[in-house]
N, C-alpha and C positions, 0 to 999 in steps of 0.2 A: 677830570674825575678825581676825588678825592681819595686819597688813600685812607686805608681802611683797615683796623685789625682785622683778619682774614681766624675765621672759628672753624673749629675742629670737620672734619666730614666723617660722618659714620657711614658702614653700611649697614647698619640696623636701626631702626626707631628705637627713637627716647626721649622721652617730655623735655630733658634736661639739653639736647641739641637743637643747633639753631640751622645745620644743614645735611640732611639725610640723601643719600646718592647709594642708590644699590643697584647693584648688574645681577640680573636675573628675569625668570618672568613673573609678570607683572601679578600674578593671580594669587601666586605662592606667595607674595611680596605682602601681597597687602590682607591677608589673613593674620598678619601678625601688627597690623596694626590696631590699637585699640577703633571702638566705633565713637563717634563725637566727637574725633579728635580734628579734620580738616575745615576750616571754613569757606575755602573755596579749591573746586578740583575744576581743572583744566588741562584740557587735553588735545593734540589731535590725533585720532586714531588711528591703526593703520586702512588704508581703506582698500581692501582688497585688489588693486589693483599690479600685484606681479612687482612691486619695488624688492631689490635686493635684500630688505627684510621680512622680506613675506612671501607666503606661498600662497597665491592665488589658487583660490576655490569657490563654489558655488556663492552665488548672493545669500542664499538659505543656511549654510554651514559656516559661512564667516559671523553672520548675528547670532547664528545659535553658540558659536564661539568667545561672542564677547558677553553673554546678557550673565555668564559668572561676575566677570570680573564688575560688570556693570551693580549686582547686585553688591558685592564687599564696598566699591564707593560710596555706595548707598550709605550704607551700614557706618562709613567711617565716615560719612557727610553729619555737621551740627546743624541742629534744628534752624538754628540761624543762619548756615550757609546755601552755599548755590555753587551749579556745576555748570561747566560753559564745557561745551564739546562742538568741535570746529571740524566739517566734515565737506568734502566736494563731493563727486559723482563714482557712481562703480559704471563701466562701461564694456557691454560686451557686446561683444556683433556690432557694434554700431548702435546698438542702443542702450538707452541713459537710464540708468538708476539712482533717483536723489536721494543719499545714503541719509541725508536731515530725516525724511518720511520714515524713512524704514525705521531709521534710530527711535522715533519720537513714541511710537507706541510700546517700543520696554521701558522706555525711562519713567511712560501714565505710568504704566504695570505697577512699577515701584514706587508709586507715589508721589514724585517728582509733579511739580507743577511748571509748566512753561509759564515763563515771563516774556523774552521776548525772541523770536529770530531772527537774530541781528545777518545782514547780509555786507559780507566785507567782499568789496570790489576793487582790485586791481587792474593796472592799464596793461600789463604785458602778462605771456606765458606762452604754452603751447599751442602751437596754428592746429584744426581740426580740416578734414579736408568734407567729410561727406556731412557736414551740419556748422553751423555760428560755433565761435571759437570761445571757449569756455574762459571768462574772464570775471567770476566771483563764485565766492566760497561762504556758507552758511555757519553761524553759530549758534547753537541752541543753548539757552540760558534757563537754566532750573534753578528753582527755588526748593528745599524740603519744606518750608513752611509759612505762611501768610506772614512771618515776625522775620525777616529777612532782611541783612546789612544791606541799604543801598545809601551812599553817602555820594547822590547827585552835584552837589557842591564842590567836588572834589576833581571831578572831571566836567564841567561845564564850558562849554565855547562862548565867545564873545557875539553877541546880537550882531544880525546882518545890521539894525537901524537900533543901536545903543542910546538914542536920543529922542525916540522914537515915544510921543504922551499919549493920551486917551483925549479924544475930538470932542467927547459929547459925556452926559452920564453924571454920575456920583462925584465920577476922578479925572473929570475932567480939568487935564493938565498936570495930571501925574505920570510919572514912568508907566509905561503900560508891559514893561518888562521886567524881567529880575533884576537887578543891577548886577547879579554875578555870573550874567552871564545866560545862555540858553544850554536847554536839553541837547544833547547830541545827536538826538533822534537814532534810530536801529539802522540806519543806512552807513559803514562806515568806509568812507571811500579814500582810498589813500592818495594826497595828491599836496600840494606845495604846503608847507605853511598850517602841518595838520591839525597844531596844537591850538592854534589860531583862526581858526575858520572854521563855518556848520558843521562840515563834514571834513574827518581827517581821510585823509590819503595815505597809507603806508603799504612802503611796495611791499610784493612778495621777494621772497629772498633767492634773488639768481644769480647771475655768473658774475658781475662786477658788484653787488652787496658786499658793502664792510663789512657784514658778519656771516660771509658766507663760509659753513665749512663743505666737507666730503659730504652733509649727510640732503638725500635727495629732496624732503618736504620740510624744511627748516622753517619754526615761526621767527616771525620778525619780533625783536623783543616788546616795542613799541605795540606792538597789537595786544601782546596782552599786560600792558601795562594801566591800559582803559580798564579791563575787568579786574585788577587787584587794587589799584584806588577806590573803585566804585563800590567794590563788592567785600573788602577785607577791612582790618582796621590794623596797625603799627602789631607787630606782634602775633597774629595770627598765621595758622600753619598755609600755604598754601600747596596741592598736593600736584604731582605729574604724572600720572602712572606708565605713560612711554614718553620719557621727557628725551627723548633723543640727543642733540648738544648741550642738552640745559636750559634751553631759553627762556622759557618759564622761570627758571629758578632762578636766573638771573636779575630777570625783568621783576619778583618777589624782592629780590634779597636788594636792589636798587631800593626798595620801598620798607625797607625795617619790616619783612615779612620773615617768618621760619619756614624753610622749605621742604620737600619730599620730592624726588624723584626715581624711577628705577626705569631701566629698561635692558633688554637682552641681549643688546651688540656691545659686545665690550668694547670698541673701536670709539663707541657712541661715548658711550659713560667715561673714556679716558680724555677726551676730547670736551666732553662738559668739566670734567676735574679744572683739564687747562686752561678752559673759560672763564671758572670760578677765580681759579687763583690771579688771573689776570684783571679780574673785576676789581678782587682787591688790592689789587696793587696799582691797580690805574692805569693798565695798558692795553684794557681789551677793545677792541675796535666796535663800537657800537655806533649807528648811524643816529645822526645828531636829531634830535627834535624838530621841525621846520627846516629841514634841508630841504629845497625844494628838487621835484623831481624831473631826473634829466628831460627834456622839449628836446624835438627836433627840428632843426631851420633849415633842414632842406638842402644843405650847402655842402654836407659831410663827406668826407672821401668813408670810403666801407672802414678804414682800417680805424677811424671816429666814433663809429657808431658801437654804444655799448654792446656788450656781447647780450644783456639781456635783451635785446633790442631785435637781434638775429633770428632770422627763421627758424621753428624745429616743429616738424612736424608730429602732431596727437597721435598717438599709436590709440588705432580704433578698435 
């Protein structure tokens, strides 16, 4: 990684910064930013589930909780941007609430138009005991307006059959595909080589991830590196409003993005500082593009086997 002059960090917005990082919450935060200013917000939220930043409470009281801050993104979203909100399941008793649905009718509310629900699928995580083991997570992809950055060319995969003409027809014996490549389709599945084939594969981040820190639902930065090519251009703000380590702002600031982030755990926010500063300095451990992911041959002694690899059982 290239070194990098490394720019100021405020804890306050300002047109004139290129990286905004506040510790606070997230509602007060973002009142003070102007509206039009984000072209792309990304987030994943906390989802009621009892993590040590969050008090778990009713399914009914945690949405009536976010559809404030839900409204100010709005408000700070450009006409041309789009919102990706990346959300699994709330579960109680044993039964499943897919927070995507619940989400998807305050986001109509405000006028938000779904584009697509991208469904990222992961090979490991936690074993469930009384139902199938929950191994992918939803992103819901809003548009504020039918005039909306999408620059497909910029994350496109290479054709299963690259060489692949038209049989019969007008064009007959022309490419019958893009030459730069294919759509990535809404399935994003993280698995060997993701840069490079239909479907990426990128793990979720657990016990042996290069970038894993203390913090419990860490994005992989590579995930959301697809929606700020795709969705931003060189220069534009991308926002985090519980950016937790940073990763977001990270996986931004990799791409000549201006970033935003804030969030309540000051542990968090000290810990994204020390990720930024390493970005620019070229020491931060980030898991490489087309690493492929670890296989198992069967042959391991236990003490081999990745730790994300090891049993833990879903608290139901």
């Amino acid at each position: 990684m290239p070194l990098l002059p490394m720019p100021s960090i405020s804890d306050t917005f300002s047109p004139e910064q290129r990286i905004v990082l506040h510790e606070g919450d997230s509602h007060d935060f973002l009142k003070g930013i102007p509206k039009n200013t984000a072209t792309l917000i990304i987030t994943s939220p906390p989802y009621n589930i009892g993590k040590e930043y969050e008090t778990r409470t009713s399914i009914e009281s945690y949405l009536k909780q976010q559809e404030p801050v839900i409204g100010e993104l709005v408000r700070i979203l450009k006409d041309e941007g789009s919102l990706c909100w990346q959300v699994g399941n709330f579960v109680e008793d044993s039964e499943v609430f897919p927070l995507d649905i619940f989400y998807y009718a305050i986001f109509k509310k405000n006028g938000l138009k779904l584009r697509n629900r991208i469904i990222w699928h992961f090979g490991h995580g936690l074993h469930a005991s009384k139902r199938f083991s929950g191994r992918y997570e939803t992103i819901l992809w809003f548009a504020k307006s039918d005039e909306y950055i999408f620059n497909l060319d910029s994350v496109r995969v290479p054709a299963k059959y690259p060489g692949k003409r038209h049989f019969k027809g007008p064009n007959i014996g022309k490419p019958s595909g893009n030459p730069l490549g294919k759509n990535p389709s809404d399935i994003w599945k993280f698995v060997a080589e993701e840069w490079e084939r239909e479907l990426w594969d990128i793990p979720n981040v657990k016990a042996n991830h290069p970038e894993k820190t203390i913090h419990p639902c860490q994005f992989p930065i590579e995930l959301v590196e697809r929606c700020v090519l795709a969705l931003t251009n060189e220069d534009d703000w991308v926002l985090d409003p519980y950016c937790g380590v940073g990763s977001a702002l990270i996986a931004g600031l990799k791409h000549n993005r201006r970033v935003i982030g804030c969030d309540k755990e000051s542990e968090y926010i000290k810990i994204a500082k020390e990720r930024i500063t390493d970005f620019f300095n070229g020491t931060l451990r980030i898991r490489p593009l087309g690493k492929p992911v670890y296989v198992a041959t069967g042959k391991e002694k236990v003490s081999q086997v990745p730790d994300e690899w090891k049993v833990k059982k879903e608290v139901e």
